[in-house]
PDB file of N, CA, C, O and CB in Angstrom:
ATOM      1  N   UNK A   1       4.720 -15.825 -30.674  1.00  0.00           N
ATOM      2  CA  UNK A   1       5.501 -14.622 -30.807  1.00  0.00           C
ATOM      3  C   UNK A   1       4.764 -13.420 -30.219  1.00  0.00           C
ATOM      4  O   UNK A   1       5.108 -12.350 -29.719  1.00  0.00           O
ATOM      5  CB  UNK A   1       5.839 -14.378 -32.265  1.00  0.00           C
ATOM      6  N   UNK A   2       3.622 -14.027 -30.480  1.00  0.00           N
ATOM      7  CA  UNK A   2       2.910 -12.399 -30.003  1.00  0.00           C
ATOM      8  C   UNK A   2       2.631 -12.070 -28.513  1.00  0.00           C
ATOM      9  O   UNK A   2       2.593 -10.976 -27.950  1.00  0.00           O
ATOM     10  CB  UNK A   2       1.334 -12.194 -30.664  1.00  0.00           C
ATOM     11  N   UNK A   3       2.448 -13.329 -28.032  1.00  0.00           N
ATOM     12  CA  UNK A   3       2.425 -13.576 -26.728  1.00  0.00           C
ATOM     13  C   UNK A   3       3.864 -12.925 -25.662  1.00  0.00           C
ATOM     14  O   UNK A   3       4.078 -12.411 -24.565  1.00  0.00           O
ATOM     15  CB  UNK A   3       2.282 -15.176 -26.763  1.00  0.00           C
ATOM     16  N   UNK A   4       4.418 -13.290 -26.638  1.00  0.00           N
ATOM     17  CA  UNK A   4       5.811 -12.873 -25.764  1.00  0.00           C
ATOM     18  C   UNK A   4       6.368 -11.675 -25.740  1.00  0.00           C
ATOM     19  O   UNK A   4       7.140 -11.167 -24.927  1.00  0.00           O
ATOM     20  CB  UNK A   4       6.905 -13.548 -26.118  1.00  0.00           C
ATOM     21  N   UNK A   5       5.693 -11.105 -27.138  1.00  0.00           N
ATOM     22  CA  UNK A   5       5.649  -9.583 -27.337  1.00  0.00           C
ATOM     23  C   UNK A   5       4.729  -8.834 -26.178  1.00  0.00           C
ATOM     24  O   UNK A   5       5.054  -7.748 -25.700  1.00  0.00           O
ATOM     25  CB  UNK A   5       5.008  -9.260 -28.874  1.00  0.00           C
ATOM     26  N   UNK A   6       3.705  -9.458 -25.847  1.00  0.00           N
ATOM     27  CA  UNK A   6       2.591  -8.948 -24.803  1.00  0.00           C
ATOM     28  C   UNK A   6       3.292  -9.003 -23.586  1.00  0.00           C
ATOM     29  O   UNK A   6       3.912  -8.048 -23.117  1.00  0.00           O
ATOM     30  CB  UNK A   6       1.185  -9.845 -24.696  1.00  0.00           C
ATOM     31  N   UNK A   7       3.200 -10.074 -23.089  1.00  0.00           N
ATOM     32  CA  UNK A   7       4.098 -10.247 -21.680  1.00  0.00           C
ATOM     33  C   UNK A   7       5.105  -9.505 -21.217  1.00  0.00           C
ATOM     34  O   UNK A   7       5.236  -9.180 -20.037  1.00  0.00           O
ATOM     35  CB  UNK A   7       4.721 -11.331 -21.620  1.00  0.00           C
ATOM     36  N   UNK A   8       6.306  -9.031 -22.680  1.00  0.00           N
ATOM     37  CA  UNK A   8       7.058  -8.345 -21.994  1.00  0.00           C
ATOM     38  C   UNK A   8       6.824  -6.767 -22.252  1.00  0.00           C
ATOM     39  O   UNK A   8       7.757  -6.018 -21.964  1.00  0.00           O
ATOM     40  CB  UNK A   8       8.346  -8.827 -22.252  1.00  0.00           C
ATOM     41  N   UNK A   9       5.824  -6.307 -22.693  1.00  0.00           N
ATOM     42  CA  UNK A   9       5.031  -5.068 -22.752  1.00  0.00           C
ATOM     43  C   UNK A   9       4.472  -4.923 -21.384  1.00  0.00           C
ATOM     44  O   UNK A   9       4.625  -3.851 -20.800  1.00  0.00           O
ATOM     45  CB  UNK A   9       3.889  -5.094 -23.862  1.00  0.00           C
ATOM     46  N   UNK A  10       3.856  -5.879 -20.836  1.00  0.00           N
ATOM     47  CA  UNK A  10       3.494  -5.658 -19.673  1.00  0.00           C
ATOM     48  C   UNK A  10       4.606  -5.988 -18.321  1.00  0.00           C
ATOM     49  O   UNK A  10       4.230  -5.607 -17.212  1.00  0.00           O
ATOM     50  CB  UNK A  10       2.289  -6.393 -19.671  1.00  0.00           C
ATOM     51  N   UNK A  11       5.512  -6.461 -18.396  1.00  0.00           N
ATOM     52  CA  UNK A  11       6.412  -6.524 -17.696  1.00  0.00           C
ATOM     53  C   UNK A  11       6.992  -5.289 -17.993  1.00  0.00           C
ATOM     54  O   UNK A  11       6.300  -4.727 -17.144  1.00  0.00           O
ATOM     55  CB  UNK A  11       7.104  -7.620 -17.808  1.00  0.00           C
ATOM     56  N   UNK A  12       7.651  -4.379 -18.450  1.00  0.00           N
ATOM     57  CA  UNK A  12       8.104  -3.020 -19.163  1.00  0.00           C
ATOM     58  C   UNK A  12       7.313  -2.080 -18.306  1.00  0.00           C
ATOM     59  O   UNK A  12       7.865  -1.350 -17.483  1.00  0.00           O
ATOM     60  CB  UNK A  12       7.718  -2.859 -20.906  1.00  0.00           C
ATOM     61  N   UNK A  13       6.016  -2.100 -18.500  1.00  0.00           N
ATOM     62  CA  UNK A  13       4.711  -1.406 -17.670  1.00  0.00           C
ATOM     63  C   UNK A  13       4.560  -1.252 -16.682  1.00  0.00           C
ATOM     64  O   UNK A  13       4.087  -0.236 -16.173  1.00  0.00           O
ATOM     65  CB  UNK A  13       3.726  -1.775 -17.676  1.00  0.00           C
ATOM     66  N   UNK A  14       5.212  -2.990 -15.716  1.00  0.00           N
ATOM     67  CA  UNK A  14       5.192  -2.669 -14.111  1.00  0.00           C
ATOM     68  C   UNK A  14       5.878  -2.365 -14.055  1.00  0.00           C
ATOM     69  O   UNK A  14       5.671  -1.503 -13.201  1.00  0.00           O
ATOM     70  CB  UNK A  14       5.084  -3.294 -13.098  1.00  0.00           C
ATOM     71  N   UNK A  15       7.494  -2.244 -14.471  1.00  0.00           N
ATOM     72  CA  UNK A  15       9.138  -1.941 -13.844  1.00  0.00           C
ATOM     73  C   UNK A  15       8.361  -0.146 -14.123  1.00  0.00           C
ATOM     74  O   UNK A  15       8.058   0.511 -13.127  1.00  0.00           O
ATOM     75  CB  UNK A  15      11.198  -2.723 -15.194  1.00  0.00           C
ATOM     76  N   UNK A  16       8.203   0.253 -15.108  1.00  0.00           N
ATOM     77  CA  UNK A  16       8.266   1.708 -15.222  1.00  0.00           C
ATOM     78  C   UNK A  16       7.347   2.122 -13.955  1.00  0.00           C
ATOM     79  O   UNK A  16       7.795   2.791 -13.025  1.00  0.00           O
ATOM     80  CB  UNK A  16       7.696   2.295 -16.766  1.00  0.00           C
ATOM     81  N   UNK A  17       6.045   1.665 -14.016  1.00  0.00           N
ATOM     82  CA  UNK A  17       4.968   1.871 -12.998  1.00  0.00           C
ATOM     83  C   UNK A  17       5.519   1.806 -11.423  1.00  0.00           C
ATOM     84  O   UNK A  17       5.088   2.382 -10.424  1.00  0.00           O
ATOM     85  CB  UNK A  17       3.830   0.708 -13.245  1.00  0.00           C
ATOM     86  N   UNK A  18       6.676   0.853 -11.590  1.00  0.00           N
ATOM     87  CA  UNK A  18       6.754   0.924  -9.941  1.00  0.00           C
ATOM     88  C   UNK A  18       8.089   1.631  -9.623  1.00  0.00           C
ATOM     89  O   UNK A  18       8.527   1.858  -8.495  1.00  0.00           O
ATOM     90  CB  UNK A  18       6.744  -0.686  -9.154  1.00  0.00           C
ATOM     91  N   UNK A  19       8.638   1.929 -10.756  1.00  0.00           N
ATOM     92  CA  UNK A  19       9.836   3.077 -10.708  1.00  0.00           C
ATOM     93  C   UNK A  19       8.677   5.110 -10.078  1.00  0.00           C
ATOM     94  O   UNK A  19       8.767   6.081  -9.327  1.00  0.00           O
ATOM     95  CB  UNK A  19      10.779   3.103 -13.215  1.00  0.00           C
ATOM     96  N   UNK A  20       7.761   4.457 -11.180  1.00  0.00           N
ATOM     97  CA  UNK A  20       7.409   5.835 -10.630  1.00  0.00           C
ATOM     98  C   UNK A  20       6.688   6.263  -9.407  1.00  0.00           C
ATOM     99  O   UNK A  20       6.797   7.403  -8.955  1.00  0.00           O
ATOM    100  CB  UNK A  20       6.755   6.367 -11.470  1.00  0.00           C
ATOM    101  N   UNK A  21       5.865   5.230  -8.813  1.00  0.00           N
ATOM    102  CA  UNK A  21       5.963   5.138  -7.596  1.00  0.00           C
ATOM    103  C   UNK A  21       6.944   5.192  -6.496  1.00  0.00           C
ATOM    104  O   UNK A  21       6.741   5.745  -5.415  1.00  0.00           O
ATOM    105  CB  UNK A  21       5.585   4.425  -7.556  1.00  0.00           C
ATOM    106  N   UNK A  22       8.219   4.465  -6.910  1.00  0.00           N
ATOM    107  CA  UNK A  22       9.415   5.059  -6.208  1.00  0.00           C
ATOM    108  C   UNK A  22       9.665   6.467  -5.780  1.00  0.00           C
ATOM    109  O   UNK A  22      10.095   6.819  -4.682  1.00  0.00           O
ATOM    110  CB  UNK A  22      10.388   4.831  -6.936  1.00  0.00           C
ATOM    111  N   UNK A  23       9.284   7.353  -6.962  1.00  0.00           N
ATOM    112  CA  UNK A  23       9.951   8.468  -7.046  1.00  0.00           C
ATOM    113  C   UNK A  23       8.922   9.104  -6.708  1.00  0.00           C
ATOM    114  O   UNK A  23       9.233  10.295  -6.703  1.00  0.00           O
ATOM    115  CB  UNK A  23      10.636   8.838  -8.192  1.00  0.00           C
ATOM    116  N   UNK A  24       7.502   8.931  -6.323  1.00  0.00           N
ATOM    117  CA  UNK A  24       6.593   9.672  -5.994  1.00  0.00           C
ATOM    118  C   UNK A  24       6.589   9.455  -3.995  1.00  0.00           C
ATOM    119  O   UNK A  24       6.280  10.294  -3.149  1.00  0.00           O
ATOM    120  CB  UNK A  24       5.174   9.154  -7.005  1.00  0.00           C
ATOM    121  N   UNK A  25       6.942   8.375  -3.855  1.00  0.00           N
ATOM    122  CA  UNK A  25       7.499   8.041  -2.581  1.00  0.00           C
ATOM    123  C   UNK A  25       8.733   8.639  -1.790  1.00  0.00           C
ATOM    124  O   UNK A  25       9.047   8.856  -0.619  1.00  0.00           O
ATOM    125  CB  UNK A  25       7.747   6.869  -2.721  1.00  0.00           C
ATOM    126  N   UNK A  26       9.110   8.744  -2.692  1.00  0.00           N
ATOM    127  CA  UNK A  26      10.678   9.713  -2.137  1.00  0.00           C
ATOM    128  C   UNK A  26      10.227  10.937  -2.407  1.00  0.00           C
ATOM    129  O   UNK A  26      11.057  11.737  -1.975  1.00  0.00           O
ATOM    130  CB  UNK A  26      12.360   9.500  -3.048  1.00  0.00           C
ATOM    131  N   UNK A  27       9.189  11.569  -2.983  1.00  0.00           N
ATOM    132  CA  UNK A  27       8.979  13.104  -3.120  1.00  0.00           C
ATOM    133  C   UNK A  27       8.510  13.271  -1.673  1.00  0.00           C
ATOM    134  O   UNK A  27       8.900  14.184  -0.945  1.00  0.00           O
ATOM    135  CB  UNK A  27       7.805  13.671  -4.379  1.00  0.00           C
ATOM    136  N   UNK A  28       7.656  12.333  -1.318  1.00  0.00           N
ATOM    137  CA  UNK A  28       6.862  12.517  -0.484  1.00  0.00           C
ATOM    138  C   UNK A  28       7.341  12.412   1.170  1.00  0.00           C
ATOM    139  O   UNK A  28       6.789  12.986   2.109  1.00  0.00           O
ATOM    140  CB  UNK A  28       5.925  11.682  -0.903  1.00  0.00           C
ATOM    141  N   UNK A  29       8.474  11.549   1.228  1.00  0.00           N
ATOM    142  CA  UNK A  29       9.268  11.678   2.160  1.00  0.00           C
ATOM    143  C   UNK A  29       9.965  13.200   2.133  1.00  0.00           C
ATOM    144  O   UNK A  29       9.971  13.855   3.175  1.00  0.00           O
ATOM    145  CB  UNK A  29      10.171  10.537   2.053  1.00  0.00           C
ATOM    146  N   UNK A  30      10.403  13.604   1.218  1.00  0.00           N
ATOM    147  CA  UNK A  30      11.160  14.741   1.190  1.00  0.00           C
ATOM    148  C   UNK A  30      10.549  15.907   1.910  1.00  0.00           C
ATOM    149  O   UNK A  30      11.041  16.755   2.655  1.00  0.00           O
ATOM    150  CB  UNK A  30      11.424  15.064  -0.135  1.00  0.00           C
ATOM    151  N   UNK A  31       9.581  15.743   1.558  1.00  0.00           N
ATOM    152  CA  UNK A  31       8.519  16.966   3.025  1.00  0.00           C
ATOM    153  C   UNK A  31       7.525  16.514   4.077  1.00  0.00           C
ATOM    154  O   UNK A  31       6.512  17.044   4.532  1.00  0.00           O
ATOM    155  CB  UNK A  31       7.317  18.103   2.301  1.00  0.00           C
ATOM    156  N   UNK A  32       8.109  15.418   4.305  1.00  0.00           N
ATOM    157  CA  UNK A  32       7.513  14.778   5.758  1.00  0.00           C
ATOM    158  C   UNK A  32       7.248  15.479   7.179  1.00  0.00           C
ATOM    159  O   UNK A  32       6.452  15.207   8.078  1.00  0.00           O
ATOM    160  CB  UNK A  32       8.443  13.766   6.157  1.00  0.00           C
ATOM    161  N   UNK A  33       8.171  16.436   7.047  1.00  0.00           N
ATOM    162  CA  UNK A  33       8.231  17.554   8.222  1.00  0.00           C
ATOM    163  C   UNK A  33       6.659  18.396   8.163  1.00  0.00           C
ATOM    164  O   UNK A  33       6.016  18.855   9.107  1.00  0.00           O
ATOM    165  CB  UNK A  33       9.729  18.808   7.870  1.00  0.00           C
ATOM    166  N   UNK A  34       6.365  18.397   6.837  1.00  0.00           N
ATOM    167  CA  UNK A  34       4.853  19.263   6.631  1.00  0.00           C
ATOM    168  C   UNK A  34       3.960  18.595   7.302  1.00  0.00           C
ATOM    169  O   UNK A  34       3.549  19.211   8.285  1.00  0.00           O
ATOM    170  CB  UNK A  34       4.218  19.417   5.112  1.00  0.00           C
ATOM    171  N   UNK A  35       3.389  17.299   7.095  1.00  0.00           N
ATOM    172  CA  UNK A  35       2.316  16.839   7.017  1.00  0.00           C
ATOM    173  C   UNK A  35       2.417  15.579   8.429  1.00  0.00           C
ATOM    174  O   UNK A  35       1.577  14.685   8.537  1.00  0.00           O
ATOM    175  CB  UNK A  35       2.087  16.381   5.394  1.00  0.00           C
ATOM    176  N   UNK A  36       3.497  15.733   9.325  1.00  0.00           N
ATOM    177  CA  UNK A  36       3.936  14.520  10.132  1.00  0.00           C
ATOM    178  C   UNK A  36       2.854  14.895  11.349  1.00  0.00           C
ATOM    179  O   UNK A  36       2.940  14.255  12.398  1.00  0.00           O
ATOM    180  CB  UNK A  36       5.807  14.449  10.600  1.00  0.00           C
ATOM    181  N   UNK A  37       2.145  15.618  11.251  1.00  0.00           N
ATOM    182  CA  UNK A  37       1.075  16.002  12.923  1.00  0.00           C
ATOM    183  C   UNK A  37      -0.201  15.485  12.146  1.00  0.00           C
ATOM    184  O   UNK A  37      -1.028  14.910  12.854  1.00  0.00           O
ATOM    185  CB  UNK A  37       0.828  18.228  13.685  1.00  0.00           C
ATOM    186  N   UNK A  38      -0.434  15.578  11.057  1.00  0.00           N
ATOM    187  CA  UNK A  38      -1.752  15.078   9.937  1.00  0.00           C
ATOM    188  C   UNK A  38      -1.744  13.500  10.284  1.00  0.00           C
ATOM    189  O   UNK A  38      -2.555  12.749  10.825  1.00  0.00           O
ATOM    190  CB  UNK A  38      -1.374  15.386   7.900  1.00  0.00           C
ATOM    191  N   UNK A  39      -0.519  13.348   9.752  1.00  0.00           N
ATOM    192  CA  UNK A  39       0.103  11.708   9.778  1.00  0.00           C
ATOM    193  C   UNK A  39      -0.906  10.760  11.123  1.00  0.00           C
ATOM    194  O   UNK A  39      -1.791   9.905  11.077  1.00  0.00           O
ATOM    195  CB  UNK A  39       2.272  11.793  10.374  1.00  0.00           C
ATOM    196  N   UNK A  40      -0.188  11.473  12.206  1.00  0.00           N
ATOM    197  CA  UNK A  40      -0.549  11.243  13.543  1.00  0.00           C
ATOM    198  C   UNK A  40      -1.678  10.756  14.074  1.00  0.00           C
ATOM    199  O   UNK A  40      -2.072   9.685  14.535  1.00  0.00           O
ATOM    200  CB  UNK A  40      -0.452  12.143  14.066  1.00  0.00           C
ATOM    201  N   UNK A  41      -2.291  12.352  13.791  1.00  0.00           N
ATOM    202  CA  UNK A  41      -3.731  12.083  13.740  1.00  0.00           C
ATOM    203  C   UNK A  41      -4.826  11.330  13.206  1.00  0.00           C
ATOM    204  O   UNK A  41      -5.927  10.940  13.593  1.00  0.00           O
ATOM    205  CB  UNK A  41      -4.018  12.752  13.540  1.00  0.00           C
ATOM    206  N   UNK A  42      -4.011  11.259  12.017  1.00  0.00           N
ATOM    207  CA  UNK A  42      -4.701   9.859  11.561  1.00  0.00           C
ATOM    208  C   UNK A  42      -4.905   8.618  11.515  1.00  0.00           C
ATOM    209  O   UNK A  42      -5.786   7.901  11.040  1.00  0.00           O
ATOM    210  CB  UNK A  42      -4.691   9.699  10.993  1.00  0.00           C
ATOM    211  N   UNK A  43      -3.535   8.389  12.333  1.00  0.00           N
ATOM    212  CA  UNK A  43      -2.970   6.894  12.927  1.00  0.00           C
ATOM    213  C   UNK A  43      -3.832   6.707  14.026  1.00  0.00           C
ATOM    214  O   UNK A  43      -4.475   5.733  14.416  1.00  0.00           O
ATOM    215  CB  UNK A  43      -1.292   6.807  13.483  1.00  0.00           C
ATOM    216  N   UNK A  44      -3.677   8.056  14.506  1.00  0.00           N
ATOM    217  CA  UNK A  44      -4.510   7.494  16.259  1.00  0.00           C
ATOM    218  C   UNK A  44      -5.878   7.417  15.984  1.00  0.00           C
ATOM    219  O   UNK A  44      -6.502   6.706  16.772  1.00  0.00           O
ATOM    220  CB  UNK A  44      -4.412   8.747  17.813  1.00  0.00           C
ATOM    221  N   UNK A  45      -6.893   8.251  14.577  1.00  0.00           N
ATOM    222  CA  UNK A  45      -8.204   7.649  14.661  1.00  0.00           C
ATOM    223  C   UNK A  45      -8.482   6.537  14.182  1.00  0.00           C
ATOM    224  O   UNK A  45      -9.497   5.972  14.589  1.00  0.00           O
ATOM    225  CB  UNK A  45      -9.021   8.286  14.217  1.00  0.00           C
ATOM    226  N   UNK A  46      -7.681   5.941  13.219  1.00  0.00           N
ATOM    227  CA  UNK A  46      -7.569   4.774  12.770  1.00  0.00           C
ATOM    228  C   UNK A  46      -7.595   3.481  13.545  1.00  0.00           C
ATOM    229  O   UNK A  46      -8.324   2.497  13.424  1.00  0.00           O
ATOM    230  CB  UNK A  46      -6.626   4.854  12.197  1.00  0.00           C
ATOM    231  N   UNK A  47      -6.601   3.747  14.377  1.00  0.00           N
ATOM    232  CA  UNK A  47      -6.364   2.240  15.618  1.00  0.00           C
ATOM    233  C   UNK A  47      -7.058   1.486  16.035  1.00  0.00           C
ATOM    234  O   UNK A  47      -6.840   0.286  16.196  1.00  0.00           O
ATOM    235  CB  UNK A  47      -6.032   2.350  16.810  1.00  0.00           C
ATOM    236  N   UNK A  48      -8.212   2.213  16.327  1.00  0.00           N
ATOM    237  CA  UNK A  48      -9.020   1.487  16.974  1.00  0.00           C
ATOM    238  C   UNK A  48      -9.912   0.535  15.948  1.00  0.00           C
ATOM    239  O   UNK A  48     -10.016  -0.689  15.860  1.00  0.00           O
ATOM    240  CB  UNK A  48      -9.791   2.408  17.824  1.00  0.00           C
ATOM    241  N   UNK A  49     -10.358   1.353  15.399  1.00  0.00           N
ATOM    242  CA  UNK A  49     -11.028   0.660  14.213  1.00  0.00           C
ATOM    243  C   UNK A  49     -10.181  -0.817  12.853  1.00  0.00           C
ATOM    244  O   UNK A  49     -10.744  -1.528  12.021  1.00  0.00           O
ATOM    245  CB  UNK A  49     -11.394   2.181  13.355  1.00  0.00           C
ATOM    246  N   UNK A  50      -8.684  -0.697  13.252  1.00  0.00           N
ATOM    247  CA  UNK A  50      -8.162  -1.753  12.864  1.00  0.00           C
ATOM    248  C   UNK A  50      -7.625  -2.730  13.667  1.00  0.00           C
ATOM    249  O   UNK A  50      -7.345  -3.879  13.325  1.00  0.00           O
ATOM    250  CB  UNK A  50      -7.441  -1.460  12.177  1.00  0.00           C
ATOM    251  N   UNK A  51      -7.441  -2.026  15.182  1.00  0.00           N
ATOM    252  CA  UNK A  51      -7.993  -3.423  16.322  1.00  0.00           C
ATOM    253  C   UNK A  51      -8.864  -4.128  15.923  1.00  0.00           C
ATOM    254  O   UNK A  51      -8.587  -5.289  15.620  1.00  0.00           O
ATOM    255  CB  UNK A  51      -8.630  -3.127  17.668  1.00  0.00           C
ATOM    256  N   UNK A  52     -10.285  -3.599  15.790  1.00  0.00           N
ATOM    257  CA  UNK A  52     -11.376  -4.412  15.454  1.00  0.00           C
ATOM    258  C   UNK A  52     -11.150  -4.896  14.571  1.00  0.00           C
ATOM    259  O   UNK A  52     -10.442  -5.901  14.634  1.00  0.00           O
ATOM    260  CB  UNK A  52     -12.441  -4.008  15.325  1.00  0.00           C
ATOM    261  N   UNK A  53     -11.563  -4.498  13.493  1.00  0.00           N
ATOM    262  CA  UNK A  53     -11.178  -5.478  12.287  1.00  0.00           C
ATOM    263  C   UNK A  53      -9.821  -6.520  12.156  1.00  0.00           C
ATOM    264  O   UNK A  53      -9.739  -7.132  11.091  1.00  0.00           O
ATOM    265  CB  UNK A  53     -11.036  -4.548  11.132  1.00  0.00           C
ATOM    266  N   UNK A  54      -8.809  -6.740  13.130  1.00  0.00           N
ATOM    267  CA  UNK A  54      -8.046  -7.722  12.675  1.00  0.00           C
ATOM    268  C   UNK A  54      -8.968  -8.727  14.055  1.00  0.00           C
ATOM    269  O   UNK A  54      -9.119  -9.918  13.781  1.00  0.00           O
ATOM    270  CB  UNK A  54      -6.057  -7.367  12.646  1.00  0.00           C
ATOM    271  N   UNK A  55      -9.403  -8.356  15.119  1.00  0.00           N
ATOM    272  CA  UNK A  55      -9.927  -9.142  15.651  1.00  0.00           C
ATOM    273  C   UNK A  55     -11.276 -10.090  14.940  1.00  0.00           C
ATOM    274  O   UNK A  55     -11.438 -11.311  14.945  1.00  0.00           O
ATOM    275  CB  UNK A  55     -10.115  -8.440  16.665  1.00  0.00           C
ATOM    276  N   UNK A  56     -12.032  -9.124  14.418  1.00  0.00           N
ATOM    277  CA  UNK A  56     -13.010 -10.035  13.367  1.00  0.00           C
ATOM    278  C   UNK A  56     -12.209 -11.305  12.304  1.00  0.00           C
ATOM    279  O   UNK A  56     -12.316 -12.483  11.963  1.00  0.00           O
ATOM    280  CB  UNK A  56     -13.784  -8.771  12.195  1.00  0.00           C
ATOM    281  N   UNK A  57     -11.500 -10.269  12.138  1.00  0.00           N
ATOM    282  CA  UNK A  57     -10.149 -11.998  10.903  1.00  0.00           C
ATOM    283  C   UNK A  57     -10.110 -12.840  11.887  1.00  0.00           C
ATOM    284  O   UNK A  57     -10.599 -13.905  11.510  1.00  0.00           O
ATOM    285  CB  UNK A  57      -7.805 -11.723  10.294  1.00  0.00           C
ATOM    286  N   UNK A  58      -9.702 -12.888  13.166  1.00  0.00           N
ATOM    287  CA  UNK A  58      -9.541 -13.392  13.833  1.00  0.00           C
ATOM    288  C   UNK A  58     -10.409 -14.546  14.267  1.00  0.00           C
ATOM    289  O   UNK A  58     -10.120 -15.726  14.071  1.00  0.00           O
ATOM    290  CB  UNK A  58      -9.300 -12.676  14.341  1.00  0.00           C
ATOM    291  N   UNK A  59     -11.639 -14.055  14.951  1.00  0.00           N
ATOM    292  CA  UNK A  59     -12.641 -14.877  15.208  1.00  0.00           C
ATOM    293  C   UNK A  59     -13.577 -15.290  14.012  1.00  0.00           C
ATOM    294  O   UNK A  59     -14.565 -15.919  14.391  1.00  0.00           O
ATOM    295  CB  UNK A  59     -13.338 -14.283  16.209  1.00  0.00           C
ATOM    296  N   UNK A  60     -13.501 -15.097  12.754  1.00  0.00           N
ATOM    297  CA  UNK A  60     -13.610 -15.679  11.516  1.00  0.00           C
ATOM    298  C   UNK A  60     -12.634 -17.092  11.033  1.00  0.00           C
ATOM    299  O   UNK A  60     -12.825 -18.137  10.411  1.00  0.00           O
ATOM    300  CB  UNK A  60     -13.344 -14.512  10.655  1.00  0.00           C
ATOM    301  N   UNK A  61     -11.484 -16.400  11.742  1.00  0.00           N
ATOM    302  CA  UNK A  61     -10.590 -17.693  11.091  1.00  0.00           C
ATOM    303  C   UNK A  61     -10.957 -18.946  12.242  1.00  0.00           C
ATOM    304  O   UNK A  61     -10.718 -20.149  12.354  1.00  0.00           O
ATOM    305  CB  UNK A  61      -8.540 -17.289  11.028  1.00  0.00           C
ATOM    306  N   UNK A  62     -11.471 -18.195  12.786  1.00  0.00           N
ATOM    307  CA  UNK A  62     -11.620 -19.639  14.466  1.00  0.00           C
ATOM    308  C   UNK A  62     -12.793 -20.371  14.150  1.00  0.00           C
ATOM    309  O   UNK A  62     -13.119 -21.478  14.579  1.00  0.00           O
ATOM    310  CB  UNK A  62     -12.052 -18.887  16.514  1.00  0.00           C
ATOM    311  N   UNK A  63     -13.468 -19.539  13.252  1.00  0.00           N
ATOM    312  CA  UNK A  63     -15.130 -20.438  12.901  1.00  0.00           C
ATOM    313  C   UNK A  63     -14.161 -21.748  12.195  1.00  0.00           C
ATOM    314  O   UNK A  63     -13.871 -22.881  12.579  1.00  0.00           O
ATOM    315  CB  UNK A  63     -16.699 -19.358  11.307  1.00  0.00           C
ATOM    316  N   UNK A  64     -13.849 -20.946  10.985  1.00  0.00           N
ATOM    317  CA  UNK A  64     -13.534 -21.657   9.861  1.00  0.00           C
ATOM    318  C   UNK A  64     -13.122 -22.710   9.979  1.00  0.00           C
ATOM    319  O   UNK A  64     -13.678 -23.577   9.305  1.00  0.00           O
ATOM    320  CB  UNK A  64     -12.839 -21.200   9.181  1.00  0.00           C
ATOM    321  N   UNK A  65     -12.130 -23.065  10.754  1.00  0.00           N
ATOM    322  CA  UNK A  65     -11.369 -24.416  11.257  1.00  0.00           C
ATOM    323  C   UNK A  65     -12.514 -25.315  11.596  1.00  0.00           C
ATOM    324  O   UNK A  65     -12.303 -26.451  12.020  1.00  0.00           O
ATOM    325  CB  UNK A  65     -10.314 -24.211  12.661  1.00  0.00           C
TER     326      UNK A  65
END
């Protein structure tokens, strides 16, 4: 009984938890116009550095075999 009392306490926990993430997601779209040149810029310093790193998964997964 108690178990099932737990489980769905924590099931309760993620639906609310990821409701509010919803709505913190849609806030955040709502002023996308502000922050969309930030966005950018951060994509483009990023790139390169996650080229690399999916290439390392890469030649990791080639050892592995």
């Amino acid at each position: 009984m108690k178990e099932k009392t737990r489980d769905s306490i924590k099931k309760c926990f993620k639906i609310i938890l990821g409701l509010l993430l919803i709505i913190v997601g849609v806030c955040t779209y709502a002023t996308w116009y502000k922050w969309w040149p930030e966005l950018l810029t951060l994509i483009k310093g990023i790139l390169g550095l996650v080229i690399i790193l999916i290439g390392l998964m890469f030649v990791f997964i080639g050892f592995s075999d």
